[in-house]
N, C-alpha and C positions, 0 to 999 in steps of 0.2 A: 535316769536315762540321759547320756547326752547328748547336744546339742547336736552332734553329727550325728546320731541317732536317732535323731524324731522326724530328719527328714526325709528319711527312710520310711518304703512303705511294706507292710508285712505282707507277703506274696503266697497265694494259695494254691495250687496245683489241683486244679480238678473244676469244673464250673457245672457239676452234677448238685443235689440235693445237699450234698453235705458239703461240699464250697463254698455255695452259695449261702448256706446257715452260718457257715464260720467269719466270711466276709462281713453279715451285720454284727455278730458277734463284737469284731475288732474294730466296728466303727464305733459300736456304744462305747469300747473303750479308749475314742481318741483316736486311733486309728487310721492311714490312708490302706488301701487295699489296691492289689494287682490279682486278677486274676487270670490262669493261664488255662485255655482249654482246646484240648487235642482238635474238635471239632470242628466241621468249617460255620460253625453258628453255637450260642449259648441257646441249647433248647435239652429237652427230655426225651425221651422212648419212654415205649410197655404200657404199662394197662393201669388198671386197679390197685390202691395199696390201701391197708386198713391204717385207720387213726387211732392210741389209745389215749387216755384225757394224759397222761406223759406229753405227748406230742404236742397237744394241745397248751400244755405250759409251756413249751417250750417256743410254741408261736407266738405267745404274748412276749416273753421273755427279750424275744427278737423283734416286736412288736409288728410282727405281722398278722395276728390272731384274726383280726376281723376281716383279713383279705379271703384269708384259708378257710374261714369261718362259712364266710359267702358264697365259696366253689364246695363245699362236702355237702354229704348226705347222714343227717345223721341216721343213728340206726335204733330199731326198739329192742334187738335183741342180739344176741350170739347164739348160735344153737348147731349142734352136731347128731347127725343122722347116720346111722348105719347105710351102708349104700347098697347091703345084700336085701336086707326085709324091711328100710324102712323107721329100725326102731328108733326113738328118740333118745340117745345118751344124755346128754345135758345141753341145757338153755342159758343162760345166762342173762340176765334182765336189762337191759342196757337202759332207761330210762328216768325218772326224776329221781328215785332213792340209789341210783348208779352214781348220776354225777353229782350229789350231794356228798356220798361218801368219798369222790374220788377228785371232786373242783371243778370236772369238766367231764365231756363225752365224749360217746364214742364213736366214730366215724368213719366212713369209708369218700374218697378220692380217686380223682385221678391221677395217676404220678403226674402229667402232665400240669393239672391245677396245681399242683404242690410248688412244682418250679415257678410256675410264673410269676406267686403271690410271694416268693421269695425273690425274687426276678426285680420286682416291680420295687422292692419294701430296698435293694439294695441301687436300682438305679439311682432311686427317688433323694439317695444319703448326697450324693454328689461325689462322693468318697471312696468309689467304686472303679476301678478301671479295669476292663474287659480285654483280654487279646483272644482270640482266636486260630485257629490254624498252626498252633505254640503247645508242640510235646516237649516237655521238661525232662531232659537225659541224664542230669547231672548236676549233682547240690554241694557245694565245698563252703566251708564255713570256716571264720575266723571266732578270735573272742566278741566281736561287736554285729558282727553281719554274716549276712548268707550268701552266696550267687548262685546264680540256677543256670544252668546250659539248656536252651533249646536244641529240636533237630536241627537247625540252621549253623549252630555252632553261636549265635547271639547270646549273650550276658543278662542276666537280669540281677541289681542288687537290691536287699534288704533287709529289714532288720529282723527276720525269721521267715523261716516257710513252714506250710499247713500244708502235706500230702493228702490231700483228699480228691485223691486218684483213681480211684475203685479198687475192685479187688485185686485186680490186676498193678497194683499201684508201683511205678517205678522208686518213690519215694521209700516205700518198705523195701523192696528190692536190694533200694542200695544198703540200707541199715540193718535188715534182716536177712534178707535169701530164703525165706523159706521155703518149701513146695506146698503147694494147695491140695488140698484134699478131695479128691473128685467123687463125688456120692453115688453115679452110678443112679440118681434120682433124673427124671427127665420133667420141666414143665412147660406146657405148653397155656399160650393164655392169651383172649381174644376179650374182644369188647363187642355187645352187638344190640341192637336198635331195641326200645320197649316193644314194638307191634310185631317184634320179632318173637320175643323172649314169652315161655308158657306161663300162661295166667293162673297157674297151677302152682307158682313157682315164684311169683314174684312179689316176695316177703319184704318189708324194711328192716334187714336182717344179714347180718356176715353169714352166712350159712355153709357147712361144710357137711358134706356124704363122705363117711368115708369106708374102704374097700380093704380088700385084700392086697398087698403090692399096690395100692395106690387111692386117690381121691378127688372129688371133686368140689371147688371152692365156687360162688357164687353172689353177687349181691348188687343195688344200684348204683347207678354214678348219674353228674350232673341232672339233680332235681328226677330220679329215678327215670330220663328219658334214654336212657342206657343201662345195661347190667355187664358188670362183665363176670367174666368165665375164664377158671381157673382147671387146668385137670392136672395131675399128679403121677409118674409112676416109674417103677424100679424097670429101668431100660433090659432087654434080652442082652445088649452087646455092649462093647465096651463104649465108654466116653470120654470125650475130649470138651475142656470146660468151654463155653463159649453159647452162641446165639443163631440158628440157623433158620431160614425156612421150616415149618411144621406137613405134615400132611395128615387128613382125615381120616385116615386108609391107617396107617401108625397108631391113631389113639381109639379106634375102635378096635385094634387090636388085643390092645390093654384093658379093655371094659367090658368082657363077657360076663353074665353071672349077677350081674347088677339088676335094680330093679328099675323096671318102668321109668316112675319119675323121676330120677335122678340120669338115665340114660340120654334123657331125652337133651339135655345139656350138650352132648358130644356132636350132636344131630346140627347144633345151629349155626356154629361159626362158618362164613364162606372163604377168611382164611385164617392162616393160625404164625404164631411165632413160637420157637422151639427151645428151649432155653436146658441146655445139661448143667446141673449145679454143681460146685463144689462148696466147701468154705476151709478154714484154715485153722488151725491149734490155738489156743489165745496164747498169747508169749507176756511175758513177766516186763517187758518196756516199750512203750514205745518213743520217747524222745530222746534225742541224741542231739545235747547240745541246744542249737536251736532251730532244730527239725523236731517235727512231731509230727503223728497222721491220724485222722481224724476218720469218720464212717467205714464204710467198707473195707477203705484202706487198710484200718486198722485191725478191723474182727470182723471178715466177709464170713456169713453166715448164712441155712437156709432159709427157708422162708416160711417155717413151719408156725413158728410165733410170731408170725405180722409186727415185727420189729426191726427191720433192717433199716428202713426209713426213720423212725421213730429213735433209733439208738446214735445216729448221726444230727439228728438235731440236738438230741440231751449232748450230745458230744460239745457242738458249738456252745451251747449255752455254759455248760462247765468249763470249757477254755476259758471266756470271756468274764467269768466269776474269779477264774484262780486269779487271771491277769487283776485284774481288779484289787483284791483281797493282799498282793503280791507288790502294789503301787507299780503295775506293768514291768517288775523285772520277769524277764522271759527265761533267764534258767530256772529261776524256782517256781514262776506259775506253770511250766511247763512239768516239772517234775509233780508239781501236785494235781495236775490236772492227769495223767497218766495213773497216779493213784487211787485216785476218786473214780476211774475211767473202768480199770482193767475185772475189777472182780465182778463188776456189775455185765460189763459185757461179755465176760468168757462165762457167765452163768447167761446169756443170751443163746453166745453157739451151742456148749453142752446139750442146754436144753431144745434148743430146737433138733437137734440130735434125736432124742427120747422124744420128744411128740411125732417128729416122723414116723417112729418104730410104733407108736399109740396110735396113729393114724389109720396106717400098715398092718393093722394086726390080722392076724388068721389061724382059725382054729380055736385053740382054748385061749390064749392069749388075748382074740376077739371076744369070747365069751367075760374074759378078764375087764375089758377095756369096757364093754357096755351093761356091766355093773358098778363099774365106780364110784359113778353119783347118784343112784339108785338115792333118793329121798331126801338129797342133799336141797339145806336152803340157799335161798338167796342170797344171806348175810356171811355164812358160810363159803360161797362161794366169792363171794367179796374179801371175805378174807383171805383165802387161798394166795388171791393177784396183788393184794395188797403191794407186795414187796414190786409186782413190775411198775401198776397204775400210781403208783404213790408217789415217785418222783417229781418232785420241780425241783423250782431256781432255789428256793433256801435251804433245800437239804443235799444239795445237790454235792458240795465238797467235801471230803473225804475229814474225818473227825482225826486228829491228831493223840 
């Protein structure tokens, strides 16, 4: 790198979960950091997100483990319910022979505790600068630097940019153009008080019912004195991707037919946010030079395999590996980190694809879905995930 290059700081476009992961990222490697967020504040929305021990390497990684450690709950099980009778499909054991096998466990959050312990872990660098109120329009790049156009029409230079933008990400926009893929899934997801939530109901457990056309999600948040509530379902009319108000009246609409306890979930919330998904193709590159984009940006997905969070920190962490591995030249840790990136998370969208449709099922295909683990073990089913939970920092780069 040279000398007019180090003074240079790499600038990140997005100050969401995966901004903020790629920011400590580039400071372990040396690093100053800018980061740029639409926002009139560096904070989170939404509810509840699941943790898998992936995630969990991937906070140590960034050495924030013990912050995130301190805000989750962790959980004794996984487990999936039919949400017509009840029955038990499969459990999964999340407990001492889990994170033995896997390093770490498994946990559920609040999105909100996710950002701040990444918040706190990137203030604390001194290496971090923060803008606010700064949508990034426009990225032109030489062979040594990048500069980013704000709405303002202001300049920002540096020695690369990290689109981690959302899904919406201008960053891809300008390198790729795709169109997003609109699922025509609606979800709706509230947080709501222990003395609220039925004692019938309140497992230390990811717990999912799932329906015909749709499902509902479930479990604790900070030290179980919240749960939040997730519900699911294939809209009557068309959609438009984005985040609206919810109403009560809407997802009782959707949940006839269901049983008892698991109705009783739609009953609680006194308000709701309304979220229509989409996610997008995985594509074959994502850096261009030295732009690259990172979380949602890159492979916005749904939310069927509680990996959209989880797949943006692995993201940061293998950025900061390639640079490393690379002595920080940014064209080729960049190409390797795209490498190491894309098979792993376009078998993320796919498959949350196919679990929606497992979630969903009705009819025989129902009958299909809650035989599958019929007498299935423990170890077995550890083996299954193997290939998601099994991720960290040293196997993280893509083998030559």
């Amino acid at each position: 790198m040279s000398d007019k290059q180090e003074n240079l700081p790499v600038l990140v476009a997005g100050g969401g979960i995966g901004g903020l992961a790629a920011a400590l990222a580039l400071v372990r490697q040396g690093f100053r950091v800018q980061v740029f967020e639409q926002a009139p504040e560096i904070g989170e929305i939404g509810a509840g997100i699941q943790l898998g021990p992936n995630a969990f390497h991937a906070f140590d990684a960034l050495g924030v483990g013990d912050k995130t450690r301190s805000r989750s709950v962790f959980t004794d099980y996984m487990v999936m319910h039919d949400a017509i009778d009840a029955y038990q499909v499969g459990k999964i054991e999340t407990g001492e022979a889990f994170r033995k096998r896997f390093g770490n466990p498994y946990a559920v959050i609040h999105r909100v505790d996710i950002h701040k312990s990444l918040l706190e872990g990137a203030v604390e660098t001194g290496k971090v600068e923060f803008f606010t109120n700064t949508r990034i329009e426009k990225v032109e790049q030489d062979a040594d630097s990048v500069t980013l156009t704000d709405q303002n029409g202001k300049q920002w230079k540096g020695v690369a940019v990290i689109g981690a933008d959302g899904g919406k990400s201008v960053v891809r926009k300008q390198y790729v153009n795709d169109p997003p893929r609109v699922t025509g899934h609606v979800v709706y997801r509230a947080v709501v008080d222990k003395a609220e939530f039925p004692k019938d109901l309140q497992w230390n457990a990811a717990s999912l019912w799932a329906g015909p056309n749709c499902h509902l999600v479930h479990y604790p948040l900070r030290g179980g004195e919240q749960y939040n509530i997730v519900v699911t379902f294939h809209s009557r009319q068309q959609e438009e991707w984005g985040v609206t108000d919810g109403s009560k009246e809407e997802v009782e609409s959707y949940f006839q037919g269901i049983c008892p306890q698991a109705r009783q979930l739609i009953e609680l919330p006194k308000t709701w946010r309304r979220w229509a998904t989409a996610d997008r193709e995985p594509i074959p590159q994502w850096s261009f030079g030295r732009a690259t984009i990172l979380g949602d940006a890159a492979h916005p997905t749904t939310q069927y395999m509680a990996q959209g969070a989880c797949m943006a920190l692995e993201d940061a962490v293998t950025l900061g590996e390639a640079l490393r591995v690379n002595g920080n030249d940014w064209v080729k840790a960049l190409d390797l980190y795209q490498r190491s990136r894309i098979t792993r998370t376009g078998r993320i969208v796919l498959s949350g694809r196919e679990m929606g449709r497992l979630y969903h099922a009705k009819g025989v295909e129902r009958q299909i879905r809650n035989s599958l683990w019929k007498g299935r073990t423990q170890e077995r089913f550890y083996d299954a995930i193997e290939w998601l939970y099994g991720w960290n920092v040293t196997n993280c780069l893509a083998q030559d």
